[in-house]
C-alpha positions as CSV (number, residue, x, y, z in Angstrom):
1,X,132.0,103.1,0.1
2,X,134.7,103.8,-2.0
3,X,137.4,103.5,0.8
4,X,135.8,100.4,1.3
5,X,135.8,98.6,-2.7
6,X,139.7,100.4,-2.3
7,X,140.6,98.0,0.6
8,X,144.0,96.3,0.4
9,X,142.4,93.2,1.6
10,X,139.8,92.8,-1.2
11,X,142.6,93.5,-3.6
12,X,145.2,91.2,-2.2
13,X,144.0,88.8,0.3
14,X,142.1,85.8,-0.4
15,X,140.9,82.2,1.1
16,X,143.1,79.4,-0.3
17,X,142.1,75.9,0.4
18,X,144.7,73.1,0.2
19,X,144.0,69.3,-0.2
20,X,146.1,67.6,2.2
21,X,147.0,63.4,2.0
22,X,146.6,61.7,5.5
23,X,150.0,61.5,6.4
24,X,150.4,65.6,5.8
25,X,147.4,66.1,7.9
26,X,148.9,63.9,10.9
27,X,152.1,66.0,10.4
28,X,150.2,69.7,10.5
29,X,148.3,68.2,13.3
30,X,151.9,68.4,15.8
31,X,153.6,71.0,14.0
32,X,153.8,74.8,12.9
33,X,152.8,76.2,10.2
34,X,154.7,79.0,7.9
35,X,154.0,80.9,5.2
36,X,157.7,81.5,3.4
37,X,158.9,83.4,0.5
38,X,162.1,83.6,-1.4
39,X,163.1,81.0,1.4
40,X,162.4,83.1,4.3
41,X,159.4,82.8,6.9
42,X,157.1,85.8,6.5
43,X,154.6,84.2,8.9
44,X,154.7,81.8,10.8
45,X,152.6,80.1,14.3
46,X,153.9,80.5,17.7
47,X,156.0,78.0,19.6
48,X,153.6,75.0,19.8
49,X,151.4,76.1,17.7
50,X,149.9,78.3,20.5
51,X,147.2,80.8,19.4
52,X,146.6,83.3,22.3
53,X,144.0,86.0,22.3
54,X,141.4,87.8,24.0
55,X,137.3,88.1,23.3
56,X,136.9,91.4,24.8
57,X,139.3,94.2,24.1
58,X,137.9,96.6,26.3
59,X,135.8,96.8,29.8
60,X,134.7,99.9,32.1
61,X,134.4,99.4,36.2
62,X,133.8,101.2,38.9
63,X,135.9,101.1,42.3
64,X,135.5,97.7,44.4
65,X,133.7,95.8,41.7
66,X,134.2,92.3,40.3
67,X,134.5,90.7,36.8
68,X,133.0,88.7,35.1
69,X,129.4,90.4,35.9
70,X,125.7,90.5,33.8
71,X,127.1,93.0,31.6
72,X,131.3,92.0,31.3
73,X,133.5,89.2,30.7
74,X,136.8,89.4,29.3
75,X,137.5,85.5,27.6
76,X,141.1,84.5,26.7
77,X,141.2,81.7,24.0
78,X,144.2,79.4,23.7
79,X,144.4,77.0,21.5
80,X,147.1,74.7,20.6
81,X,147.6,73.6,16.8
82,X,144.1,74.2,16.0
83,X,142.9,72.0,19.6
84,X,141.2,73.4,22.5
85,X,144.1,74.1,25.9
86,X,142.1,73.0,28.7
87,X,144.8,73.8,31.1
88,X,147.9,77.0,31.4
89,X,150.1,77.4,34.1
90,X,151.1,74.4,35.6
91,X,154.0,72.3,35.3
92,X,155.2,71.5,31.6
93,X,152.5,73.9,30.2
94,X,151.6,77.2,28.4
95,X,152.6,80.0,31.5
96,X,151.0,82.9,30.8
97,X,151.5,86.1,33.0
98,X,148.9,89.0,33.3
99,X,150.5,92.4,34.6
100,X,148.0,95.5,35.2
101,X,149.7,98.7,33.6
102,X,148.1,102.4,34.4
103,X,148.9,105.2,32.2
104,X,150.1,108.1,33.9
105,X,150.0,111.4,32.4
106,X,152.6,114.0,32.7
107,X,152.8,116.9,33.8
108,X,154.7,118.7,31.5
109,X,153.4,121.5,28.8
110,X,154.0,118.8,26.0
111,X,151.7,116.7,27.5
112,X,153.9,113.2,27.0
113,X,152.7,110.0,29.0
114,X,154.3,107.5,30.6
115,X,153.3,103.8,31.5
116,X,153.6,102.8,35.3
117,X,154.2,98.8,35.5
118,X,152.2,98.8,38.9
119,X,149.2,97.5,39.8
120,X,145.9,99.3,39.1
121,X,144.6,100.3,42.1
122,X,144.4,97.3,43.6
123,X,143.3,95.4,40.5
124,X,144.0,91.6,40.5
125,X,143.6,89.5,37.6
126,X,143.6,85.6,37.8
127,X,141.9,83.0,35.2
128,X,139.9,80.3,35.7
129,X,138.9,77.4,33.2
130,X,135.5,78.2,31.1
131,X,134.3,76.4,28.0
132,X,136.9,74.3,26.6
133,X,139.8,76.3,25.2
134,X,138.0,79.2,26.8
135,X,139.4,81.4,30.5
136,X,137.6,83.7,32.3
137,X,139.6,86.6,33.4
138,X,138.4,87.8,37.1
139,X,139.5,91.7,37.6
140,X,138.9,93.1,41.3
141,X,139.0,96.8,41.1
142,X,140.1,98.8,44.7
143,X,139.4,102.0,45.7
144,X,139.5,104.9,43.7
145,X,142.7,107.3,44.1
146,X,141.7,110.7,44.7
147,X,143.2,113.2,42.1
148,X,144.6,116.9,42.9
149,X,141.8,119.2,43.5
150,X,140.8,121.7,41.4
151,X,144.3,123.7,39.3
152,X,144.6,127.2,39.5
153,X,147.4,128.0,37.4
154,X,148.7,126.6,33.9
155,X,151.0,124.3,35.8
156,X,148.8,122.9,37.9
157,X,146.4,122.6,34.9
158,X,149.2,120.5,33.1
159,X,148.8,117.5,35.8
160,X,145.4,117.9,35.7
161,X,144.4,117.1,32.1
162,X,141.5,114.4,32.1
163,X,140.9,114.2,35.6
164,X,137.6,116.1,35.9
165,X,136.6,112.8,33.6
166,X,137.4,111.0,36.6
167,X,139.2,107.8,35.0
168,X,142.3,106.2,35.0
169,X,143.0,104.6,31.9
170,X,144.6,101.3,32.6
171,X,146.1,98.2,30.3
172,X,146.3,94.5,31.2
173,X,149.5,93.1,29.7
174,X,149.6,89.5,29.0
175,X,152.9,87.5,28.2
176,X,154.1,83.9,27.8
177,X,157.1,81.8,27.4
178,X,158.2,82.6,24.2
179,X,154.8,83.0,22.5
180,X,153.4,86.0,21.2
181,X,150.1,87.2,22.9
182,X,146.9,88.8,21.0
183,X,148.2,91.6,18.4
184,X,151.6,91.4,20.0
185,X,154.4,92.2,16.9
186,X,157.3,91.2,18.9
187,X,159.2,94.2,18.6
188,X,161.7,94.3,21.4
189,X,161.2,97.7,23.8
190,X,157.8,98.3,22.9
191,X,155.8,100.5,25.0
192,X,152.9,98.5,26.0
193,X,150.7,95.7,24.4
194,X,147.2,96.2,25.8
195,X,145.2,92.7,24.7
196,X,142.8,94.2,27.5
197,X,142.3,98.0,28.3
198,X,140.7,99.3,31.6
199,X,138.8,102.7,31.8
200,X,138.7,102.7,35.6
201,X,136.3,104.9,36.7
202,X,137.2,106.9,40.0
203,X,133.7,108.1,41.4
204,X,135.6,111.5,43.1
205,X,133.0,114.2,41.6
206,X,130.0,112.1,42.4
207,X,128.1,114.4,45.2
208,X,124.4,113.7,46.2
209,X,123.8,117.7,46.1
210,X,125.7,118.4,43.1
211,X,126.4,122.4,41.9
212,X,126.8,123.8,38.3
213,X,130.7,125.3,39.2
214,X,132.3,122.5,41.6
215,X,130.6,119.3,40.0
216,X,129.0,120.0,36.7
217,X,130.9,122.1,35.2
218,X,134.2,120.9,35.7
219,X,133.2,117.5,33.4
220,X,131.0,119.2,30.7
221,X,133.9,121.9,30.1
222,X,136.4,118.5,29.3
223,X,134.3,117.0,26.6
224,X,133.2,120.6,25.3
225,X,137.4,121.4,25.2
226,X,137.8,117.3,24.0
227,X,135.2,117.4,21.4
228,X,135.0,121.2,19.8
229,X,132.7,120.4,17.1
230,X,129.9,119.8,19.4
231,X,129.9,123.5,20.8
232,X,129.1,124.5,17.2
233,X,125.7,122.9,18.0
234,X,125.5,123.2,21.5
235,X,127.7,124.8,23.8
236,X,127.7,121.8,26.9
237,X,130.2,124.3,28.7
238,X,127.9,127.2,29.4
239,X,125.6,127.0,32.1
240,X,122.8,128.7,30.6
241,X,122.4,126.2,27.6
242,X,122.8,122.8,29.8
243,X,120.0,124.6,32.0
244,X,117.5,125.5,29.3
245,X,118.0,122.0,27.6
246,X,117.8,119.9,31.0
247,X,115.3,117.6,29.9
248,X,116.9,116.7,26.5
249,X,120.6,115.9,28.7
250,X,118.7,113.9,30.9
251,X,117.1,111.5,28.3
252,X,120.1,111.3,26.6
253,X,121.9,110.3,29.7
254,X,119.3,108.0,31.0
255,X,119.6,105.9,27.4
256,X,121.2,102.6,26.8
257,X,124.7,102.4,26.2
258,X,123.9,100.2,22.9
259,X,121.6,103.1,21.9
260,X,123.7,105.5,19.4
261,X,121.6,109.0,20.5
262,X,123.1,107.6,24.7
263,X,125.6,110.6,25.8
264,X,127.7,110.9,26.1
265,X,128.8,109.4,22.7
266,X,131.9,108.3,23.3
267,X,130.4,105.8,27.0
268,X,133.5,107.0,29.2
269,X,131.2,108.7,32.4
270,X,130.5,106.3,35.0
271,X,126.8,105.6,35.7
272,X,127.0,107.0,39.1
273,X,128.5,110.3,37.4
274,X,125.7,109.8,35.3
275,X,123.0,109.8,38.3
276,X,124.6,112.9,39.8
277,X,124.8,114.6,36.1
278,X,120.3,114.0,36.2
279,X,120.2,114.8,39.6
280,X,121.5,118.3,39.1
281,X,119.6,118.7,35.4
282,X,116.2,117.8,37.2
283,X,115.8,121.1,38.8
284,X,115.2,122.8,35.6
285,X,112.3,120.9,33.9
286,X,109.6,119.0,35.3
287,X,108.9,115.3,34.7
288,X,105.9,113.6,33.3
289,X,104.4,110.5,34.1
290,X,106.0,109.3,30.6
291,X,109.3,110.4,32.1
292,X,108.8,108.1,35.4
């Protein structure tokens, strides 16, 4: 609360309404607005009075699957001096280019990354024309990649890292001609500008008769390593402790995404991970009738 009555933008930012004439109004309508101070443009619209951005920052998918689906879209708005753009990428109009990204993760003791301008796995992204200043991204996922197996020294840890997570996480860059895309700041060499990250689940661990040291293991001993205060509560590493509270995991799992006790918390294992993690946890308790 008090961070919040602190906030920068209740001290300094405000609404302002200006009462325009007509002939000001037909101007605004065909040209770009700027804020300027001391003479010099502190903010200003794109070329064309292009606003570009998209209504879903991130999405989750599984190998060969399709968006948009019941549960995903991903909606680029574009609007053009306050109008709805019906149309991009044709002769004389907005072009605007969608490149998949992965990050790749190093090997090195440092642990630095590095972002791989390829595509994902086989993802392709194309739009097609929704609700009236409104595009529909389609994203095709392909196969999972299988990771290296199992490390059994500190270098082959090192370029192991997140993989018993079993996701790649991936970026959809978008870029125009000469206008700035989503939270873009237009700094020249930037790394990356995700308007769209991927967490592209893999599917490699999922077994039908999964075992505590080859499948389970391996996953819960990630988070447990990711998220130490947990262990303080419950140690999701040992075997003994995921056993004896089986039933409690497998509710937890078996939860809406939406609902804030759904594990685990932070929504990054793949429902089918998921099904293998209550097919192994099953063994140790017995369902009710309520359960079914």
């Amino acid at each position: 609360a008090n961070q919040y009555r602190d906030s920068v933008y209740l001290t300094n930012a405000g609404v302002v309404q200006v009462l325009l004439s007509a002939n000001e109004a037909r101007t605004i309508a065909s040209s770009r607005l700027c804020i300027a101070s001391d003479g010099e443009a502190a903010l200003r619209e794109n070329q064309g009075g292009y606003y570009i951005n998209f209504e879903m920052a991130a999405i989750r998918m599984s190998p060969s699957s399709t968006l948009p689906d019941d549960n995903q879209t991903v909606a680029m708005t574009v609007y053009a001096y306050g109008e709805p753009v019906t149309a991009i990428n044709g002769s004389g109009q907005l072009n605007v280019t969608l490149q998949p990204t992965v990050l790749q993760y190093s090997a090195g003791i440092d642990g630095s990354t590095q972002y791989n301008d390829t595509a994902i796995y086989g993802v392709v992204v194309s739009e097609r024309t929704d609700n009236p200043g409104q595009f529909a991204m389609q994203v095709r996922t392909g196969v999972g990649l299988p990771f290296a197996s199992k490390p059994t020294n500190l270098t082959e840890y090192n370029s192991w890292k997140r993989k018993p997570l079993d996701s790649q996480l991936c970026f959809i860059l978008a870029q125009s001609n000469g206008v700035l895309v989503g939270e873009n700041p237009g700094i020249s060499g930037f790394p990356f500008i995700p308007p769209v990250t991927l967490l592209f689940w893999q599917n490699q661990w999922v077994v039908s008769d999964p075992d505590w040291d080859n499948n389970i293991y391996p996953i819960l001993n990630c988070y447990s390593i990711l998220y130490p205060g947990m262990t303080s509560r419950m140690d999701i590493s040992d075997q003994e402790t995921v056993e004896s509270n089986a039933k409690g995991f497998s509710e937890r799992f078996g939860l809406s995404t939406s609902d804030p006790a759904f594990m685990p918390v932070v929504r990054d294992m793949s429902p089918q991970t998921i099904t293998m993690m209550q097919t192994w946890l099953s063994q140790f308790y017995t369902p009710t009738e309520e359960d079914a």
